[in-house]
TORLOZA-607450 format. One record per residue (C-alpha): residue in one letter; z, y, x. Coordinates in pm, whole numbers, plus 50000, padded with zeros to 5 digits. Each point is the difference from the previous one (the first is absolute). Example, Ala and Ser with C-alpha at 12.3 -4.5 7.8 and 13.67 -1.06 7.14 Angstrom:
BEGIN
A507804955051230;S499345034450137;
//
This chain:
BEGIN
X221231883388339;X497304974950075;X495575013449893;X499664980249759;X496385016149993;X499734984050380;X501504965449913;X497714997649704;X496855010650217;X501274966450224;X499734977449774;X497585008649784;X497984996750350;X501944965350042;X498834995949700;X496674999250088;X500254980950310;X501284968349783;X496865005749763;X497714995650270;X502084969950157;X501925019550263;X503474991449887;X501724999150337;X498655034250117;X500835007149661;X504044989650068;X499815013950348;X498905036649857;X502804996249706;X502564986850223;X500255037350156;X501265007549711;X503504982450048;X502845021449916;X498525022749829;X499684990449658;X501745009549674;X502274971649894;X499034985149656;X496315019550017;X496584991049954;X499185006250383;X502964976550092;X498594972549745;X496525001750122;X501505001250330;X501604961549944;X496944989449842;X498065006450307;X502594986350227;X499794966849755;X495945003250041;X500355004550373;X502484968650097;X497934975449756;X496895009750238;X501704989150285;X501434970149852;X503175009749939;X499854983049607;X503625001649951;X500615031550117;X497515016049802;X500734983049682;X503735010450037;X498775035050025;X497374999849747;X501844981549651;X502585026950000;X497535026149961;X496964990549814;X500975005549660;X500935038650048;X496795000550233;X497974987949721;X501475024849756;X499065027150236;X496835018250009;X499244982250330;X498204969449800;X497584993350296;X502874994950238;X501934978749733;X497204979049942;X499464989050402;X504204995549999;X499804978149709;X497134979150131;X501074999650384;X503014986349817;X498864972249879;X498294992750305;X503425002750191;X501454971849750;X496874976750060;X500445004650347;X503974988550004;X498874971149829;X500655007149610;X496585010349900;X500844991849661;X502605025849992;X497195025850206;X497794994949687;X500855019649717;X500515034050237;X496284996350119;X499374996149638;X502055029249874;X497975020750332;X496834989449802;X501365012049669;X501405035450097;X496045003350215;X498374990749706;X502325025549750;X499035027550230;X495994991950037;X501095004450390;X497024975350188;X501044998950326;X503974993649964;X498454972849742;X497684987050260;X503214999750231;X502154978849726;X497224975249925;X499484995550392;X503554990950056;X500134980449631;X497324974950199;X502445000050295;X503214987349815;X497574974249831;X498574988950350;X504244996150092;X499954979449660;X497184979150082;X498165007449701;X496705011050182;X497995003349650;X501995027349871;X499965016350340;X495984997049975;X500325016849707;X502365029350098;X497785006450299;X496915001149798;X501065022549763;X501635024050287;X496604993650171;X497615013749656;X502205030249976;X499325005150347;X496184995249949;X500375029849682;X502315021850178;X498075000150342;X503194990450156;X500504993850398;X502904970549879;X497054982849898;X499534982050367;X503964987749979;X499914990449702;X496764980450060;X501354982850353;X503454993849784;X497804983549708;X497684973850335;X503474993150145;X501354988949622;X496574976050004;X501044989850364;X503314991849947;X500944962850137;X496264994350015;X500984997850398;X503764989350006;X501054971250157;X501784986549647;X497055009049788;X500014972249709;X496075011449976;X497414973350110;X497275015750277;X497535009549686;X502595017649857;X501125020650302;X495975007850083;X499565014749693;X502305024349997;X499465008850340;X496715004149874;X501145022649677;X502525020850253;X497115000350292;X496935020149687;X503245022749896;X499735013950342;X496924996650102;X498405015949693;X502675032450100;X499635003150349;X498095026249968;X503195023649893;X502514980050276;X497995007750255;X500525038249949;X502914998549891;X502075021950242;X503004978949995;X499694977650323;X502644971749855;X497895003049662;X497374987550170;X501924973250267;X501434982949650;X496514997549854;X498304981550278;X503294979850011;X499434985749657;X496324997650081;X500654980550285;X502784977149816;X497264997649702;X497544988550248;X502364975250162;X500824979549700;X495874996449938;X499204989950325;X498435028750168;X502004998650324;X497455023250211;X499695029449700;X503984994249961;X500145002950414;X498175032149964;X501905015949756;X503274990850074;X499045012850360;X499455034349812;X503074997549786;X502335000050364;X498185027850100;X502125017249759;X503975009950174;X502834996049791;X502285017950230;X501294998450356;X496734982350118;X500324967549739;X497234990049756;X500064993349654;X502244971849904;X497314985949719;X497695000450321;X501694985050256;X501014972349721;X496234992849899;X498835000850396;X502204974050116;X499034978049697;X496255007550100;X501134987650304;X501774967549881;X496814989049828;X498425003950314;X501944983650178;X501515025950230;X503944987549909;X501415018550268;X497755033549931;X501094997349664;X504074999150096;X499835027750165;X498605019349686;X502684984849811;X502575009950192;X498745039749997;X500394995449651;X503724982950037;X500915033150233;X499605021949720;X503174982849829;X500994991449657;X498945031449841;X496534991149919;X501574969749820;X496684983549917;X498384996550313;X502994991550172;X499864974149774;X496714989350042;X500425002950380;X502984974950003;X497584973949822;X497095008650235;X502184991850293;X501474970249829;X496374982449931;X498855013650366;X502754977050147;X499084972649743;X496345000550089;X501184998250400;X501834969449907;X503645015650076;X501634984349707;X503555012350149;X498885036650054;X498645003249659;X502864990349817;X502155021850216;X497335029749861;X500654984649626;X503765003550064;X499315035950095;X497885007149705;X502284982649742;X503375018950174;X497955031449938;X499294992849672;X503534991649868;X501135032450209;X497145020149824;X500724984149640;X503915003450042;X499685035450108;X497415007849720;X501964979449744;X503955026550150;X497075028249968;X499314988749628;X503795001149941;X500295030250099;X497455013349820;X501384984649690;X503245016050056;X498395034150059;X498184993149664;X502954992049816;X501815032450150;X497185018949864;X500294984649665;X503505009649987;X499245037150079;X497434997349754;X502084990949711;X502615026550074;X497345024950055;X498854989749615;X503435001249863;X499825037350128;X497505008949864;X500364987949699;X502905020349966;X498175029450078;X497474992049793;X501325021749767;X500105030050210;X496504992550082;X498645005349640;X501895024649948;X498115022350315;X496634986349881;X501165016049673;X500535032250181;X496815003650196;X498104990449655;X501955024249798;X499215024850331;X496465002549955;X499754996949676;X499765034249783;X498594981549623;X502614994849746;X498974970249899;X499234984250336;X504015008350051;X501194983049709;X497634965250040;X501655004450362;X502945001249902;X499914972149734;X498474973550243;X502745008750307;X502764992249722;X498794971049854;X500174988350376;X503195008450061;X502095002849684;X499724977049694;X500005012649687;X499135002549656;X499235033549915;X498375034850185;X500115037349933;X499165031150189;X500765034249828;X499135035950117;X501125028449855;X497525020749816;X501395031549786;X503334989949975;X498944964649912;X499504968150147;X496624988849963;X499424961350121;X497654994650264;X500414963949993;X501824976049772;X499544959949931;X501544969949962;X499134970650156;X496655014050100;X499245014049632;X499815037750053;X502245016349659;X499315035549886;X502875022349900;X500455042249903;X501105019050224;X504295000550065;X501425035049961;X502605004750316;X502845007649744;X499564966149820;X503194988549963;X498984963149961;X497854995850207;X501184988950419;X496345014650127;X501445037849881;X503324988850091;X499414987650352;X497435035050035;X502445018249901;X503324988350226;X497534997150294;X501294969350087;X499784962249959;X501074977649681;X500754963350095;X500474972449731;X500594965750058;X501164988649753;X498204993149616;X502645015149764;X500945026150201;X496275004650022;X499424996949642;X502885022749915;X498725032450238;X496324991349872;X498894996550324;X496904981949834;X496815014150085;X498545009149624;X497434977949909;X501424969550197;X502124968349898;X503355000250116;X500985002550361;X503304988650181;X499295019150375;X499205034750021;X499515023550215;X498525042049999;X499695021550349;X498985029949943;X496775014850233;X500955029150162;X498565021750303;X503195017950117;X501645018149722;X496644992549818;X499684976949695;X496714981549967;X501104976349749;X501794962949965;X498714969250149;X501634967549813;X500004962850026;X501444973849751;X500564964749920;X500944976249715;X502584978050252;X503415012350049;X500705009150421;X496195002150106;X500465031350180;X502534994050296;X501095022150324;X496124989750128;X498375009649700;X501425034049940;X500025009250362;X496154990749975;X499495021749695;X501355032950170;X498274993750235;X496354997849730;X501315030049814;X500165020250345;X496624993650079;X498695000149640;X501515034849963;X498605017150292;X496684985149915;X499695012249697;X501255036650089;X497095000450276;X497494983849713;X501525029449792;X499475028250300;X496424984150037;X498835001349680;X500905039350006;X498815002250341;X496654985049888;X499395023749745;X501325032850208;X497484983750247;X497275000649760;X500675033249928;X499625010650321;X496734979250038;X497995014149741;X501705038950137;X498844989450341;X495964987349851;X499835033149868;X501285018650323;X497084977650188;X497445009049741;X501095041650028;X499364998050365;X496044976549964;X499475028449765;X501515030750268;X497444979750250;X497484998749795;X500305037349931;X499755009150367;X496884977950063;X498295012449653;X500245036150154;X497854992050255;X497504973449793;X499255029149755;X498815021450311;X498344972950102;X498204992949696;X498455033949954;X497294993050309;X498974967249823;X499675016849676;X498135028450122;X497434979350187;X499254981549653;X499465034349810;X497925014050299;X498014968649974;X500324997449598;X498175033449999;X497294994250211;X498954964449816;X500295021549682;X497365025250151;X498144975950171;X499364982049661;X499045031449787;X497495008250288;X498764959349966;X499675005449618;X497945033150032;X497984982850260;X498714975249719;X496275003749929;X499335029650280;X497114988750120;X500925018650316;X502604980950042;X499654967150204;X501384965150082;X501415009550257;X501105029249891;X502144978949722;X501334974950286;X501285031550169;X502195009249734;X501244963949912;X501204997350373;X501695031349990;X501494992349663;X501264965250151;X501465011750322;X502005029549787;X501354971049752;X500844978950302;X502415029350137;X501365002549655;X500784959350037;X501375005650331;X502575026149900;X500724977349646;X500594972050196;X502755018950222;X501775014249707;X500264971349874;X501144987450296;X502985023349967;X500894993649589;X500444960650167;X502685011450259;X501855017249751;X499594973249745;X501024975150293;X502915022650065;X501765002549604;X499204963349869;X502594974450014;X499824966650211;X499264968849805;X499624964850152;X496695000450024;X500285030850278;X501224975650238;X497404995450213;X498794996350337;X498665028250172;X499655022950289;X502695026750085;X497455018750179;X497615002649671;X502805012049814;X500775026250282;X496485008849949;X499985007349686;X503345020849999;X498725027850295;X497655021049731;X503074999749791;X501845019050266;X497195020050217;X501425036049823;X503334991250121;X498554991650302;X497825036850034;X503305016049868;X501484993650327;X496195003650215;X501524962250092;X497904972850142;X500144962549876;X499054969950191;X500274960749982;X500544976850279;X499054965350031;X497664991449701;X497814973649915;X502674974750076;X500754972049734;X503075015749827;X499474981749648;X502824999249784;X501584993949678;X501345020449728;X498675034449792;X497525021850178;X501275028749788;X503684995850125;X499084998450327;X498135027449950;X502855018449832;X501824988950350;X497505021450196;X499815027549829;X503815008550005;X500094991150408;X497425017750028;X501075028749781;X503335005450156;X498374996950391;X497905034849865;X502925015749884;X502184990850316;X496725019850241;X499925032350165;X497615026949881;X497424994250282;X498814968750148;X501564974749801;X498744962750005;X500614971749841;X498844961850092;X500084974149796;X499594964050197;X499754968849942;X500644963450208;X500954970549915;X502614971750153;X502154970449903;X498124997449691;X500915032849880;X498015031850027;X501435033750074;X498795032349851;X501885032650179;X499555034849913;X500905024350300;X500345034549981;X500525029750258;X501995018549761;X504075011150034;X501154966349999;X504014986349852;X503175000650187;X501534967149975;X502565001349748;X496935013449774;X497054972250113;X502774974549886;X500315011949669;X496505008449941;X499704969949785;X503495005949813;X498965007949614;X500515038849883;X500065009550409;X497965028550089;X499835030750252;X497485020149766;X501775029149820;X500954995349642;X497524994049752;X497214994050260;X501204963250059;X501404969449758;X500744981450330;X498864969649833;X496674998950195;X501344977550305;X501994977149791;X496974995049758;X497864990250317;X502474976050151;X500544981649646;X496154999349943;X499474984850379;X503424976649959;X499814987349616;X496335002449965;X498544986550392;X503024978250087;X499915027650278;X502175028650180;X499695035750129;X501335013950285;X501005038350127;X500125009850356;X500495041050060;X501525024850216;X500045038450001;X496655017050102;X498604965450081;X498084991049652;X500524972249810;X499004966050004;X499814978549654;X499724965050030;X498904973449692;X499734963450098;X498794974549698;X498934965650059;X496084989450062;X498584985649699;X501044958750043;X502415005650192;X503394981049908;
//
């Protein structure tokens, strides 16, 4: 079986490669690929559409364009857009360059289209590039100007490297037959758009000259040479043309476009026989650079003119008009071909749309299904169910029934759109088909209006109907109730129709039967909810129990130190008012006692202030979170302020606590009071897990990825591993009965998941401690 994970990795790479404008290497990785491909898959589609890309590079037009039309329209319905979009637009290209631009033209366009559908800038930068080729193979230079300048400002707002292309593509459109041998332009004419072509490049030299692309930058000072040519600058055109051939095109040869523009520099020097020879490099390369072949046949042809070889030249003008009729009859068997392919295409086309209009149906039908599938409302059922028929079947009249208390109750029932309203049809109604068809289990057909009329298979409430027919909705040996259609012509409901109905009814009835089994699932669910908030609340209150043990012995040094000091400011103001008017008594003896009686109240503060430092904990540990407790702040703080909450636990066990790397930036979002909650049961369960002596606990903190990790280690007995991975798992615990809800863990990874977007972790082994692990995202973080 071919790895399908290894062929996609290929070519999305290819991919890539023909992005950047590396289509062969793209074509040479993908060829590898030969022979093993699925038949009739994705891979082997995008496979032909880089084999299309890859001959149209190397000029093989009308082998790419056979490959390409086959497979564009299933490549463009595939969730490779990018890729169809360059087919579709190399396409066109292909076409121009086989000499029916024309026919090229509307695939660039429809590249253009699908880019502009999918907001995708570069494969749209692509389209419009190649739209202002096929219009340079038309002639029609202005709208090429204006396909390159719009590929050129999405460039300039996308930062895009195809900018420099696009911008030597859009000089070389304001060259064009400004230096050809046949130019109908007058010398004024040809100057000035060298002169336009010559500031294009000129003004972007900057980016050619680093661009890392060694041809990129030959073709540039080609058309800056040509540019200068046609305005007269023979020694600047010299130089740069000189710089153009510096450039190799392979196997030692320069740049056709340079070789052609330094023999011309040449003729207008005078140099005729310099200037041959550069011709003729450029005649070596052969007919596949088409247009300076071209150009090189007419060079050669006015060389031998302008050496006053009448005979010779027309012998050249024989050559160039033989290769001309050869190119235009090959191009014209090329367009036929083409045409032929197209037409082949059509044909496949058509069939392929006959098909599928006949499975059209069994296509609505399956959306149907996978509506119905999700779906778990009543009423979203039955307006499902209503708009598949009316596509499918025609017909007058609709009615869906359940059965409800040995009745059936109508869900749904109108005519022509109007919904009607009827009592509910007792099953043993003996004129009614609805109780009749419930009741057999099976289907009533009526095609016919007196037959119809006679069995009173009328819906009540409706006018008169000639087709009928009833299925009843049943889930195995189950009946839901009876799904019917109906309409006021005679033989509406064929072989098609009905099978189309059982095929409604089947997925009607096993949608309703799960809407059914959700509704009662919903409310068991709810049930179970509001058992499970009071479970939750039982074990905060069994938590707070514990720590409330230890706040109350706590509290008792506070309060002491405020009577101790109470009682001394009370005695140290009786002796301040008997001091009043002793003339033994001094000033300073009365500053005396007013400092002792402020430094006793201040101890009484001190000792209010940290009993009231403990009501807050508990009052942060009972309230409830509203919205406005989201908010940022430090983990650390909050382990802070949890510790005195836990120090008798802590002296219970003579166990030491210590934190590890504070004063970070750990700022995050959420409740300080459920994180708090958080630490105190981790913290909580690491005292019970520690020996009697020398227990320790750490609680550290770090921060990484834009998360920040609070763990709480312990040196205590530590969990097996079939235990650490269901320390999280609700009503789980090792504690002996009634010492443990074994809700704690699963409270503390709900709070951390549903609360901090974050997630807990357990690592544990036998005698080796425990190591609890709660990563939550950095405050900003995404």
């Amino acid at each position: 079986m071919a790895d399908l994970t290894h062929i996609d990795a290929v070519l999305d790479q290819a991919a890539e490669l023909v992005a950047s404008g590396q289509t062969p290497k793209a074509a040479e990785l993908v060829g590898q690929l030969q022979g093993q491909l699925p038949a009739d898959s994705i891979q082997e589609l995008r496979y032909q559409a880089f084999m299309g890309l890859s001959a149209l590079t190397r000029g093989m037009h009308h082998e790419g364009v056979r490959i390409l039309i086959p497979i564009v329209d299933a490549l463009e319905n595939s969730q490779y857009s990018s890729e169809a979009i360059r087919a579709l637009s190399r396409l066109g290209i292909g076409l121009g360059l086989m000499g029916d631009p024309e026919g090229g033209l509307p695939w660039a366009t429809r590249a253009i289209n699908l880019a502009e559908r999918l907001d995708d800038k570069l494969a749209l930068v692509a389209a419009l590039s190649n739209l202002g080729a096929i219009h340079f193979e038309r002639h029609d230079y202005t709208a090429a100007k204006a396909a390159y300048a719009r590929a050129v400002e999405i460039c300039k707002q996308t930062a895009s490297p195809n900018i420099i292309m696009l911008i030597l593509n859009k000089a070389n459109n304001d060259l064009e037959n400004a230096d050809s041998e046949d130019t109908a332009l007058n010398p004024a004419q040809r100057a000035e758009r060298g002169k336009t072509a010559r500031t294009l490049i000129l003004d972007s030299m900057h980016l050619i000259q680093d661009h890392p692309n060694s041809f990129v930058r030959g073709y540039a000072f080609s058309l800056l040479a040509a540019s200068e040519l046609v305005m007269g600058l023979l020694e600047d055109a010299d130089k740069h043309a000189q710089a153009a051939l510096a450039v190799d095109a392979g196997e030692g040869r320069p740049l056709p476009e340079a070789a052609l523009t330094k023999g011309k520099i040449l003729r207008e020097k005078g140099h005729l026989k310099e200037a041959a020879r550069w011709f003729q490099k450029v005649l070596d390369y052969g007919t596949e650079q088409h247009d300076s072949y071209l150009e090189a046949l007419r060079c050669m042809e006015r060389i031998l003119v302008l050496q006053d070889k009448p005979k010779q030249a027309m012998e050249w003008a024989d050559r160039r008009s033989d290769y001309l009729s050869a190119y235009y009859k090959k191009r014209l068997q090329s367009m036929a071909e083409v045409a032929s392919l197209v037409a082949d295409v059509q044909r496949v086309r058509q069939r392929s749309l006959a098909l599928e209009e006949e499975n059209q149906t069994l296509s609505l039908i399956g959306e149907l299904g996978k509506d119905l599938a999700g779906t778990r409302d009543k009423s979203a059922i039955i307006a499902s169910v209503k708009t598949h028929l009316s596509s499918l079947v025609r017909h007058s009249a609709f009615g869906i029934f359940m059965v409800e208390n040995d009745a059936l109750t109508a869900l749904e029932l109108s005519e022509d759109g109007l919904s009607l309203h009827i009592d509910p049809i007792p099953l043993h109604s003996q004129t009614s088909m609805v109780a009749k068809c419930a009741r057999e289990r099976q289907e009533i057909f009526y095609n016919d209006a007196v037959k119809a009329d006679q069995q009173n298979a009328v819906l009540p409430g409706t006018e008169s109907m000639a087709s009928s027919v009833f299925s009843p909705l049943m889930v195995g040996s189950r009946l839901i109730g009876v799904l019917t259609v109906q309409a006021h012509e005679a033989g509406r409901f064929g072989r098609r129709e009905r099978s189309i109905f059982s095929s409604l009814c089947s997925y009607t009835a096993i949608a309703l039967d799960n809407a059914i089994a959700y509704d009662e699932l919903a409310q068991a669910n709810r049930q179970i909810q509001d058992n499970l908030k009071h479970l939750v609340l039982s074990e905060r209150m069994a938590s707070l129990g514990r720590l409330t043990a230890g706040i109350a012995h706590e509290m008792n040094t506070p309060l002491a130190a405020m009577r101790a000091s109470i009682a001394t400011a009370k005695k140290l103001a009786e002796e301040y008012r008997a001091s009043i008017g002793d003339p033994d008594v001094e000033a300073d003896d009365h500053r005396q006692i007013a400092q002792e009686l402020l430094s006793s109240l201040s101890l009484a503060d001190r000792a209010g202030e940290r009993a009231a430092s403990f009501v807050h904990s508990i009052k942060g540990k009972t309230r409830e979170d509203k919205a406005q407790d989201l908010v940022r702040f430090d983990p650390e703080d909050a382990f802070r302020s949890t510790v005195p909450l836990l120090e008798h636990r802590l002296l219970e066990k003579s166990a030491s606590l210590e934190i590890q790397g504070a004063g970070g930036n750990y700022a995050i979002i959420g409740s300080p009071a459920r994180f708090s909650q958080v630490l105190t049961n981790l913290i909580d369960n690491a005292v019970d897990a520690l020996p009697p002596r020398n227990g320790s606990i750490t609680v550290g903190f770090a921060s990484s990825g834009g998360t920040v990790q609070v763990s709480v280690r312990d040196n205590g007995s530590g969990m097996d591993t079939h235990t650490a991975e269901r320390a999280f798992e609700p009503m789980f615990t090792t504690k002996p009965f009634g010492q443990g809800t074994g809700l704690g863990l699963s409270i503390v990874r709900d709070i951390v998941s549903d609360s901090f977007r974050g997630q807990i972790r357990c690592e544990s082994a036998p005698g080796k401690g425990t190591l609890m692990t709660v990563e939550i995202p950095l405050a900003g973080s995404a």
